[in-house]
C-alpha positions as CSV (number, residue, x, y, z in Angstrom):
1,X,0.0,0.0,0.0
2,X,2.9,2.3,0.8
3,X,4.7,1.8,-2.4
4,X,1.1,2.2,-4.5
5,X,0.8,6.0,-2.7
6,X,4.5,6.6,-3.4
7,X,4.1,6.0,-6.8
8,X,0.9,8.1,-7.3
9,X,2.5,10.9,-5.2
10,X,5.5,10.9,-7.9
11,X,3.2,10.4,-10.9
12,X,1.2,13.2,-9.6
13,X,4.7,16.0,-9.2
14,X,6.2,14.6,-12.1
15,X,3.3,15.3,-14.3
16,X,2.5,18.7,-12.5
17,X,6.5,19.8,-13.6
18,X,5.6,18.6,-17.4
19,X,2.3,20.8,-17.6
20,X,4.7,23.6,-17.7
21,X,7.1,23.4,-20.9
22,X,9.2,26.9,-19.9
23,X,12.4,26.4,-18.2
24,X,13.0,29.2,-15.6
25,X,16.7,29.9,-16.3
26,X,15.4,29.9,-20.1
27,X,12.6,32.7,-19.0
28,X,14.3,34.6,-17.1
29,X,17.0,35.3,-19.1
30,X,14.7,36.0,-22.0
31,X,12.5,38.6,-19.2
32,X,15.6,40.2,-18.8
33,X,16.1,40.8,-22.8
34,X,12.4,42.0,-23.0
35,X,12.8,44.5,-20.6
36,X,15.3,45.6,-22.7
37,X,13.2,45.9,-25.5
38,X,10.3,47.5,-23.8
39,X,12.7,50.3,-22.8
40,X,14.0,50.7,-26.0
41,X,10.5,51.0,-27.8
42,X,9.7,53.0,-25.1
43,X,12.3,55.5,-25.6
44,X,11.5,55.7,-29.3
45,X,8.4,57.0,-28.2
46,X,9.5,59.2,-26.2
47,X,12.8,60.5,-27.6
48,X,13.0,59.7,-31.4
49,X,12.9,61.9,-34.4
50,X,10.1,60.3,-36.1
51,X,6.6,60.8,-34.6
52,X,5.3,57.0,-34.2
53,X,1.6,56.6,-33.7
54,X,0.7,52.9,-32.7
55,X,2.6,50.6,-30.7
56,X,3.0,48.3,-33.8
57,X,5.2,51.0,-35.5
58,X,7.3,51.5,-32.6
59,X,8.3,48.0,-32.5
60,X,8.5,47.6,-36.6
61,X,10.7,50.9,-35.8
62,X,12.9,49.3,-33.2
63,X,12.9,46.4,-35.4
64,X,14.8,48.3,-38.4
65,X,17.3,50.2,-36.5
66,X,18.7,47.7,-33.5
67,X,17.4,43.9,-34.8
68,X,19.3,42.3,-32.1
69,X,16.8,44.1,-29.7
70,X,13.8,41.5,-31.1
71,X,16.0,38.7,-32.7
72,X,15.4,36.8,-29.5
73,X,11.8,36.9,-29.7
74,X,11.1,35.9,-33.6
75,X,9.7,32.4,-32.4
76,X,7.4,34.4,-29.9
77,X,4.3,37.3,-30.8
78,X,5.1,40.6,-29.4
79,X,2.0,43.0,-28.5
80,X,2.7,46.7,-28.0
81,X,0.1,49.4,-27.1
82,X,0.6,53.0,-26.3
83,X,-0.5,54.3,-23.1
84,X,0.1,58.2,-23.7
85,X,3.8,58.4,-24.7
86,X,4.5,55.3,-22.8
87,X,4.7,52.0,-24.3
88,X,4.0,48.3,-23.0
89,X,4.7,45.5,-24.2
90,X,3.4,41.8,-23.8
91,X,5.2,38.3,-25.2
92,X,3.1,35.6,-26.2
93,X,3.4,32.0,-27.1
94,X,0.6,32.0,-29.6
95,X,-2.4,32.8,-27.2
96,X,-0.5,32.3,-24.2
97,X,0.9,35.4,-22.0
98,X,4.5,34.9,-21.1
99,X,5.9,38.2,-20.2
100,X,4.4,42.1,-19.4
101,X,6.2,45.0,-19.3
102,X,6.0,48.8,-19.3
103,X,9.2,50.4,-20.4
104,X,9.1,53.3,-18.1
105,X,10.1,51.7,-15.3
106,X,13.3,50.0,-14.0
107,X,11.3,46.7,-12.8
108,X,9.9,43.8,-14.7
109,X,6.4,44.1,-14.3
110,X,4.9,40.7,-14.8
111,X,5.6,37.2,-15.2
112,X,3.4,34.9,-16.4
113,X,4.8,31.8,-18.1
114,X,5.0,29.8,-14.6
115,X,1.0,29.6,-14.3
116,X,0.1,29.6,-18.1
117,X,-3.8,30.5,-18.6
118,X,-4.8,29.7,-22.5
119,X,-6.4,33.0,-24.5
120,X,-4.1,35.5,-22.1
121,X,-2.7,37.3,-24.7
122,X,-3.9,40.2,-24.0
123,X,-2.4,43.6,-22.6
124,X,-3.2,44.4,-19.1
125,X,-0.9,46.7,-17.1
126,X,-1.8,50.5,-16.8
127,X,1.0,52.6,-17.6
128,X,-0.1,55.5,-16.1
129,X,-0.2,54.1,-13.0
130,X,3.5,52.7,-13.2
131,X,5.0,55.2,-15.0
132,X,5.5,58.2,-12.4
């Protein structure tokens, strides 16, 4: 009887660690990259010489003039909205949110690829409430 429980019990936490295909050290390494990005796009915004009006054209703008800034994430969708003149971004796997972040801020905002919800990809932070 012990042995049948301690073989459930494993089945059960080895199956709970497979649900979850992203690899932390992989993740956060790639956070760390996207904050990048999302500071970069948001300085566009804010400080280049071309006026750019959706968040899609500051990214496509990034895009042209530093490409290692999104090489990392050509496997990955990128959403970008304007909030004002501040930009955030989202990184999705397909429908599935991975990574949030507003680029006015020094702080990765929020992490979402260890508790994955399907049909997430969706921008939620407020800017104006984190960028102060």
């Amino acid at each position: 009887m012990k042995h049948l429980l301690f073989i459930i019990v494993s089945m059960l936490i080895v199956g709970c660690s497979a649900s979850n295909p992203y690899n932390d050290e992989k993740m956060y390494d790639l956070a760390s990259q996207f904050k990048d990005l999302s500071q970069t796009v948001d300085g566009a915004i804010k400080f280049g010489e071309v006026t750019i009006e959706t968040g899609q054209q500051a990214l496509e703008r990034v895009s042209v003039e530093q490409p290692d800034k999104v090489a990392h994430f050509a496997e990955y969708v990128i959403k970008v909205e304007l909030q004002g003149d501040n930009a955030v971004l989202l990184l999705c796997d397909d429908n599935i949110a991975l990574i949030e972040d507003a680029g006015c801020n020094a702080v990765l905002d929020k992490v979402y690829w260890q508790v994955l919800n399907p049909n997430s990809c969706v921008i939620t932070l407020d800017s104006h409430q984190l960028c102060k």
